[in-house]
N, C-alpha and C positions, 0 to 999 in steps of 0.2 A: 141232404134232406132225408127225412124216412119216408120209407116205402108207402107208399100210396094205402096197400091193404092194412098198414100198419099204425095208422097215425095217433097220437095223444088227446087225450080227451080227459077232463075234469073225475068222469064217472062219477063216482057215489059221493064224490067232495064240491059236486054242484047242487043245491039245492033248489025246491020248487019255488023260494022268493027271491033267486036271481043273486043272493049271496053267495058264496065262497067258503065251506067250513072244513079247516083241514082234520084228516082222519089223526085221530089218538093212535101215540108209538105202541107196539104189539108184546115187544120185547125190553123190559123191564127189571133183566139180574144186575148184579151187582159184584163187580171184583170186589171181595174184604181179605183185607190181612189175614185172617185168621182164619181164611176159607170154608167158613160156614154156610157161605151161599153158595157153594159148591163148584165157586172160580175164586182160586186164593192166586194171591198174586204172587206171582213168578217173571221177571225178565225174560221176553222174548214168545212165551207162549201166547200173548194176544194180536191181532192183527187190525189196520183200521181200513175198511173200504169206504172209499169218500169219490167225491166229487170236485175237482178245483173249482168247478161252476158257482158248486150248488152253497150259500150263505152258510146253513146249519152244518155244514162237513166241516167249512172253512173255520169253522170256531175250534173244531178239534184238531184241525190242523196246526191250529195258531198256539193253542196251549201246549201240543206235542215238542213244540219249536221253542217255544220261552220254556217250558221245564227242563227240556234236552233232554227228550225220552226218545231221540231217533234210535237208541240203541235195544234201547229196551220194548220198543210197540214199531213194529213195522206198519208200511201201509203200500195200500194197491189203489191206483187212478183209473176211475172206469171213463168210456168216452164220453164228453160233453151232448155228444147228441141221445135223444132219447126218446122213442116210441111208446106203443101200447104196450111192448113185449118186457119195458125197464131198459135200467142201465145195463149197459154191456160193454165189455171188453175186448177191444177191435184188435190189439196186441199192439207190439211197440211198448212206446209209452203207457197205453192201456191197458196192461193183460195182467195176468191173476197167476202169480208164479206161487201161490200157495197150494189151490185145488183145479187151478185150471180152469176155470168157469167159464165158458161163452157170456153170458147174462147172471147178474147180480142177484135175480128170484132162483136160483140152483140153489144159492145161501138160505133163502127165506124156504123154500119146498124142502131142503137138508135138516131144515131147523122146524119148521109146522111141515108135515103134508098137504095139511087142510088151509094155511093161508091164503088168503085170496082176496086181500085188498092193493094198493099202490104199495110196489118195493121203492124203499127210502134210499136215501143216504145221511149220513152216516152210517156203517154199520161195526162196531164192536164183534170181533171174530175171535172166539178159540179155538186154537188151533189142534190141543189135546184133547178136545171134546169132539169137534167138528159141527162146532152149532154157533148162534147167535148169540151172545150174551146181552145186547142191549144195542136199538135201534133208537131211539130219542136220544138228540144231541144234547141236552140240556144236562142229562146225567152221565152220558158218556167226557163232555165237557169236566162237570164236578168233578171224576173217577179222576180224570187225567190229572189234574190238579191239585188234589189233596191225596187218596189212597194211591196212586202211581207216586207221589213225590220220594217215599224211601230209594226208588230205580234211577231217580232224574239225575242228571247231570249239573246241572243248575236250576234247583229245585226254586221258583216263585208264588210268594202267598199269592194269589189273585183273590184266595176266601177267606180273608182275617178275621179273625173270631170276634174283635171287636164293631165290622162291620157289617156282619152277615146279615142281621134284619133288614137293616138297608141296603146291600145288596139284593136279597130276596124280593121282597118290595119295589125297588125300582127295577129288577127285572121283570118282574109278573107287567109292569106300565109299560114299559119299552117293548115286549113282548106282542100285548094286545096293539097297539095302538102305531105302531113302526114294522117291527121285525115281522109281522102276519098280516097288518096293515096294508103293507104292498102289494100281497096278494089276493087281500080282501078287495082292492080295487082293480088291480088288474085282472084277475078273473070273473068279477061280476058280470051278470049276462042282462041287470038289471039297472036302469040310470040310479035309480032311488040307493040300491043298492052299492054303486057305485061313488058317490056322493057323498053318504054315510063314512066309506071307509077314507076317503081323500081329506074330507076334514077332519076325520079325526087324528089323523094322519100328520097334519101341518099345523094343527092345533099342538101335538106332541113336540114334533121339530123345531118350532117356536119357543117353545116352554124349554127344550135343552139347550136350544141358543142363548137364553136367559140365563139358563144357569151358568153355564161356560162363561162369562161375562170375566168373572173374577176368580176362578178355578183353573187346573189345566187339565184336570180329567171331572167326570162326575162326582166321585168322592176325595176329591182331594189332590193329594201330587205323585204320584203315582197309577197308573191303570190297572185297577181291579177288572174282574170275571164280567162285571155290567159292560166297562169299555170295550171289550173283545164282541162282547153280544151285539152290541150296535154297530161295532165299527163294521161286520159284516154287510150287514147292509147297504151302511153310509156307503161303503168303496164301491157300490153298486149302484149307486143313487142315480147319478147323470148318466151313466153309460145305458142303463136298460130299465128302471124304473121310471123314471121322469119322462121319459118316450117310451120304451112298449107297454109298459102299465100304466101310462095315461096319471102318473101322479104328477100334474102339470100346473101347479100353482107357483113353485119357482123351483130353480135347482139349487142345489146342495151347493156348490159353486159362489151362491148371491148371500147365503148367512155369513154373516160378521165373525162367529165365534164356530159354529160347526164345522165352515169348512177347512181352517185351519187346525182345527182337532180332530179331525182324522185326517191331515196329511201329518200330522205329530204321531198317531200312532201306524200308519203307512209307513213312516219312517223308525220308528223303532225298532232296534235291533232283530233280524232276521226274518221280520214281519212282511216285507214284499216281496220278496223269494216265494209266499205264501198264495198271494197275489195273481192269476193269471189272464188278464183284461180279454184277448182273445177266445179262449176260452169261453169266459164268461158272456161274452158276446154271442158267442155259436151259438151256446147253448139255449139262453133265451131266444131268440131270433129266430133261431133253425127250428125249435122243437112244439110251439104253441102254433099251428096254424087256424088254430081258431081266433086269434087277434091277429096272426102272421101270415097270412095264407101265400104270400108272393115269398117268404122265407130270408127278403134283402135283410142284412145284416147292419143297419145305425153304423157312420164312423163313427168311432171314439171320438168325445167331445174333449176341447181343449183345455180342459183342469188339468193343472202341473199337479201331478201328486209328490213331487222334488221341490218343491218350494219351498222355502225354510217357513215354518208355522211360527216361528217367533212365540212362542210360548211358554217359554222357559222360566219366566220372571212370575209364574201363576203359581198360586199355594194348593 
């Protein structure tokens, strides 16, 4: 648990109607080929400090892994628990053999002086610069994916040019109403507020259960960039949304078509390695004692994520 003088609190991402608004990423560059933006891409000089916990890390992790960029973009696990003070690196398995960092804001204070809102995760680290190159996972995601593919080992479209509108578009829906949705309800301090984000929440989840009907992924037969966005979530659903975020209309478990399509991409080559239920537990549990105050940790609910999803026969 953190220290008592130390504990986590919303700050400036609670507001005065008891909603929930997360802060905008800070850092915004761009690795290009042709290193005009003033990080050209090179094997090995990027670094990613993530979270196994934390959803938006897990995206970049999971693309790192299907393009087979472990050679070319290293990465540092900070601990799943986490204070006023940010992520930090307890050592072990947590520690930062790049700069040595106690805590994850050394990155953000290296990179602004003056920053001074929540340190994220994901973060995008150059190594030859000694700064941030881009804290939003949404574009650190894209980078991995399309400008890292010349480094990949097994480079995968997840952004095909014939489907990118709709990618784009169903990401922005899945985004508002799922993927920030969870925390639009579990952090509200307000019922009305709270309310708000739950159905809009299971209004969504409904409507992708529909879709999946006759599909095996959102667009198609294979898993695009939108499937990796949700599934993060999804493999979070019953374990720590559905009980500590109060998103408690039913679990992920009782959909027909959802929850077999994300034990289909659970199962997808190299993708639960990615995965660390534990983890993920701690870190919800241990670190909001504003919904958590006793800090007990939920067992892990009985969803097999081994189950064969039977979904193979879907276009």
């Amino acid at each position: 648990m953190p220290e008592a003088t130390h504990v986590f609190s919303l700050g400036r991402e609670g507001s005065d109607d008891g909603s929930f608004h997360r802060q905008e990423s800070a850092f915004r560059h761009r690795v290009t080929a042709d290193g005009r933006s003033g990080f050209p891409l090179e094997s090995g000089r990027y670094h990613l400090y993530v979270a196994r916990a934390c959803p938006w890390a897990h995206r970049t992790l999971i693309a790192r892994r299907l393009m087979g960029l472990q050679d070319a973009i290293g990465v540092s696990f900070v601990s799943p628990q986490r204070d006023d003070r940010g992520w930090e690196f307890t050592g072990g398995d947590h520690a930062d053999p790049i700069n040595g960092f106690r805590y994850l804001s050394e990155a953000y204070a290296a990179s602004d002086p003056d920053y001074d809102a929540r340190v994220s995760v994901p973060v995008l680290w150059d190594t030859r610069r000694a700064t941030i190159v881009n804290n939003e996972s949404a574009d650190i995601l894209r980078m991995l994916e399309t400008v890292f593919a010349p480094l990949a080992e097994h480079p995968t479209d997840l952004y095909p040019e014939a489907e990118r509108a709709n990618i784009d578009a169903l990401n922005e829906r899945i985004y508002d109403t799922v993927n920030n949705a969870v925390y639009q309800a579990g952090f509200a301090r307000r019922q009305d507020a709270y309310e708000r984000a739950v159905h809009a929440l299971f209004a969504s989840l409904d409507e992708l259960d529909g879709r999946l009907r006759e599909r095996r992924f959102l667009l198609g037969p294979a898993p695009l960039e939108t499937d990796w966005r949700l599934f993060t979530t999804l493999v979070r659903f019953d374990a720590v949304y559905q009980i500590h975020f109060k998103c408690s209309v039913r679990k992920l478990s009782e959909y027909e078509h959802l929850w077999p399509y994300t034990r289909d991409l659970y199962q997808w080559p190299g993708v639960a390695e990615t995965v660390d239920f534990d983890e993920i537990r701690a870190h919800y549990y241990g670190t909001h004692p504003m919904i958590n105050p006793s800090g007990i940790v939920a067992v892990r609910p009985a969803g097999d994520f081994e189950e064969p999803p039977r979904r193979e026969h879907l276009g």
